[in-house]
N, C-alpha and C positions, 0 to 999 in steps of 0.2 A: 504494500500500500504506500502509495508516495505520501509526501508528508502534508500536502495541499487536503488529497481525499482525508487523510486522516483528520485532519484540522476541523476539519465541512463534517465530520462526525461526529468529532468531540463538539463543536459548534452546535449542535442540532443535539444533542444531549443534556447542553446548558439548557435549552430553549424548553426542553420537554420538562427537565427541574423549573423552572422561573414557570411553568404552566400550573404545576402543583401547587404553588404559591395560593391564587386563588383556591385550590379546593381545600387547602389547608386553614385557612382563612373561613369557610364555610364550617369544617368540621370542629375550630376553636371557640368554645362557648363564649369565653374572655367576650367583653366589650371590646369595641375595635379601640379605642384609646390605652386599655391595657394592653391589647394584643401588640399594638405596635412599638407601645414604649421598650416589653421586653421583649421584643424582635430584637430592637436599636440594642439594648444592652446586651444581648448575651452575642448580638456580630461584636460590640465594639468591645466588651471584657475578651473576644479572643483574638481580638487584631490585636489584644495588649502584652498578648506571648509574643509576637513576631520583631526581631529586634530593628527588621528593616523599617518597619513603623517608626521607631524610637528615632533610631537616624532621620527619616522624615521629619522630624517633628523639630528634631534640631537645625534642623536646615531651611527652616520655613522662615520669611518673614513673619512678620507680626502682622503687614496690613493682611500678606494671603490667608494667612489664618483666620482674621475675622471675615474675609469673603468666603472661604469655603463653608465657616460655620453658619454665615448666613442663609447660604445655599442649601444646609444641613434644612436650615427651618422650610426650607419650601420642601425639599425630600420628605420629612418628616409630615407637614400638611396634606401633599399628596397617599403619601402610604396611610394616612388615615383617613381620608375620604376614602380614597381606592375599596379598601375592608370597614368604612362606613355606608358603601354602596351594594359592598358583599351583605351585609348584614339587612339592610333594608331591601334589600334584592334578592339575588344569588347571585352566585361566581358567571357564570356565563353572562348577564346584564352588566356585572362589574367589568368585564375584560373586552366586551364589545365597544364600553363605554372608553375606555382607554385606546382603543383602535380608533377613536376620534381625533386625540393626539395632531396626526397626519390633516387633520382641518385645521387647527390652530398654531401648529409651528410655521406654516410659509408667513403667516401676520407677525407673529413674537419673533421670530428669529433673524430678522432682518434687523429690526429693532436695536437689537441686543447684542449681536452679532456685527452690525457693518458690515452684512455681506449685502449682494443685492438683489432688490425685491424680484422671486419669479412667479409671472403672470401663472404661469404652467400650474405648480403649486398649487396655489389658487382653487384651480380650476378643478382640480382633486378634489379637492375640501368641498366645493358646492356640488362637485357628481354626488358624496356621498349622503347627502343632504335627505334627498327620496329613503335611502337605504335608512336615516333615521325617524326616521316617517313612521315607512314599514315596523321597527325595531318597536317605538312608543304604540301602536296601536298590536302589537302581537304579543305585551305583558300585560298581567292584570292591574288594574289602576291603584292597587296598594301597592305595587313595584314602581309607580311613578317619581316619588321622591327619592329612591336606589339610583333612579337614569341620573336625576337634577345633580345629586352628590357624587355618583360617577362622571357625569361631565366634567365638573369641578377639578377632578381628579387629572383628568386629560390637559385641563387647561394647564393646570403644575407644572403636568410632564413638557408642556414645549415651554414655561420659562426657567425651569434650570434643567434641562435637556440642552438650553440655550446657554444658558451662565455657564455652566461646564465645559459647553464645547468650547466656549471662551479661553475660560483658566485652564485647561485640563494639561496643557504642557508645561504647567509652573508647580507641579509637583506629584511626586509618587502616587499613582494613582491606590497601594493599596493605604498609605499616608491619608488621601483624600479621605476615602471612607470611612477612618476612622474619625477622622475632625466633623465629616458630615454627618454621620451616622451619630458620634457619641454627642454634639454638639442640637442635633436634630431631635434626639431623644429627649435631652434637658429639658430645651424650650418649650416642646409640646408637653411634659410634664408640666413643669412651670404657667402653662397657659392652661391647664384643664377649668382652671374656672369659670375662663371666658369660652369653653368647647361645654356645656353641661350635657348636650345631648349625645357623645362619643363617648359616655361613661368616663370613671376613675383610673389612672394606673395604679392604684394603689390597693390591687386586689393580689394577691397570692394563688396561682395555679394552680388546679388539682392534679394529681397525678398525670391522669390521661394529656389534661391541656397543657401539664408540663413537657411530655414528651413528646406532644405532636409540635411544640414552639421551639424545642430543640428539633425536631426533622426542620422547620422552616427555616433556623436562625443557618443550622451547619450544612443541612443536608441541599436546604433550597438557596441558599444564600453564599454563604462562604465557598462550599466546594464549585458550585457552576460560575464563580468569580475568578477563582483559581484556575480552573480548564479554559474558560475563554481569554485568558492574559495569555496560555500561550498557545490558544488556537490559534486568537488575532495575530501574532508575528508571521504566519501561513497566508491568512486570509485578505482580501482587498473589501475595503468598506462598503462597497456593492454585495460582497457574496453573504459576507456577515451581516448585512440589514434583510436580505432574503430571509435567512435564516431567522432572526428575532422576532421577520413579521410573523411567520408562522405560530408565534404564542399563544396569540387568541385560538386560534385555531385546534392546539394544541388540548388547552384550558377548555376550550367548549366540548372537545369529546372527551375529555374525563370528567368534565363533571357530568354527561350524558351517561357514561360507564359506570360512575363512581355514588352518583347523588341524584340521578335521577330523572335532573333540572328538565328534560325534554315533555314529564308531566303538566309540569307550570307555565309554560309557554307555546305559542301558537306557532302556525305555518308561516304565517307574518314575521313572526323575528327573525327566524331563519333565514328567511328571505331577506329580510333589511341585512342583516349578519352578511352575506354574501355579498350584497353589494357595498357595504363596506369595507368589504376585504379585498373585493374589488381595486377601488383605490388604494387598498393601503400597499398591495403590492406593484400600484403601477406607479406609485411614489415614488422610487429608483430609480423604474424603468425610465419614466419620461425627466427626469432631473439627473440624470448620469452624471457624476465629475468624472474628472480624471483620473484614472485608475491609482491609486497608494493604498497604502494598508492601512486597516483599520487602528484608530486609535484605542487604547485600552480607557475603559469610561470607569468610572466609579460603580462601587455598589449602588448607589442611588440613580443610576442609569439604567443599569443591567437588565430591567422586567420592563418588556415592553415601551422600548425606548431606541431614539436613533442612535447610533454606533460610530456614526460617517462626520 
């Protein structure tokens, strides 16, 4: 196996982990504001074994550090809506809803980025528009406020999806993660009283919810962070965003295998579901760069999120 196919393997092995996220999120009883706090903490207590962290840390300025943590707070907002949307929804509504993404980054990213604005783009975002049409009329109307809080979600993912691509060459990315992730954690602790209806982090795990938030923190988190740091050095940021679209996709047949989810919802979603996947793969297609390889992104990138 050359070392490109092997990459495109372990690449798509991430994807299929960062898919379990959501159904993991479905099966953790936790409030999504507990759920997420100790996500944050038990990644960032094990990025605190790895000494190449440490080195990071030492080597960071001071301004970067407060930008990455700031960045941390929007990671952090997003992973709570995202599993605020799993919970007033289900996992399949949650991860459709983040395939929206692809509508709101050609607006933010330009922004934010100083790159320049493409019409193309765009034009993505409004095809898929029907597709969410389709989506809101094929859940039942108590899954309505799951779509409102998963958008929210989406919208996150393209402003630091955006800030990262920015900063992302001014430090180690597994350094990042830990400033995002452990700095993302605080504040969303620190904020629960202005979040009242995300619940408390300040609840204690039961057994079961304890072991299934270690599979999310090590199994869905850390290790597919670790496979794609050195898939990406094989892969070109074209083949690796292929690859991460297929998530939703990924997420909607297990939760169909796993949970069910195909009871609670109509032909209609599916439907909208398709055509928004529609776009999200011709997202590349029609916006090609120049062939280079993918950047390594932070944990706060990794689940459903651009790569390029």
């Amino acid at each position: 196996m050359t070392p490109v196919a092997k990459a495109q393997w372990q690449m798509h092995f991430c994807v299929l982990l960062w898919g379990f996220t959501a159904i993991l999120g479905k099966a953790i009883t936790l409030d999504a504001m507990a759920l997420v706090v100790w996500r944050m903490g038990l990644v960032t207590a094990a990025l605190l074994l790895v000494p190449r962290v440490w080195r990071g840390l030492r080597a960071m300025p001071a301004r970067q550090l407060a930008i990455y943590a700031g960045i941390g707070f929007l990671v952090a907002l997003h992973w709570l809506t995202f599993y605020g949307a799993i919970k007033l929804a289900n996992a399949s509504v949650a991860v459709t809803c983040i395939a929206l993404a692809t509508v709101f980054v050609p607006l933010v990213e330009p922004w934010i980025t100083g790159q320049r604005f493409q019409p193309r783009e765009l034009l993505i975002g409004v095809a898929v528009v029907p597709g969410v049409a389709l989506v809101v009329g094929g859940v039942p109307p108590e899954m309505y406020l799951g779509i409102v809080v998963g958008t929210v979600s989406a919208l996150l993912v393209a402003f630091f999806g955006a800030l990262n691509k920015r900063h992302v060459e001014r430090g180690d990315p597994l350094t990042v993660t830990f400033v995002e992730l452990g700095a993302g954690g605080l504040f969303l602790a620190l904020c629960t009283p202005l979040l009242p209806w995300f619940g408390s982090p300040l609840v204690l795990p039961g057994l079961q919810d304890g072991i299934l938030l270690l599979v999310l923190a090590m199994a869905c988190t850390l290790l597919p962070f670790a496979l794609s740091l050195v898939a990406l050095r094989h892969l070109s940021a074209f083949a690796a965003q292929l690859a991460v679209n297929l998530e939703p996709v990924y997420a909607i047949l297990l939760a169909i295998v796993l949970l069910g989810e195909q009871r609670e919802l109509g032909g209609m979603f599916y439907a909208g579901v398709a055509i928004i996947l529609v776009g999200v793969f011709a997202h590349p297609l029609l916006v090609r760069r120049p062939p280079h390889r993918a950047d390594p992104m932070p944990l706060g990138t990794a689940e459903s999120k651009t790569v390029d």
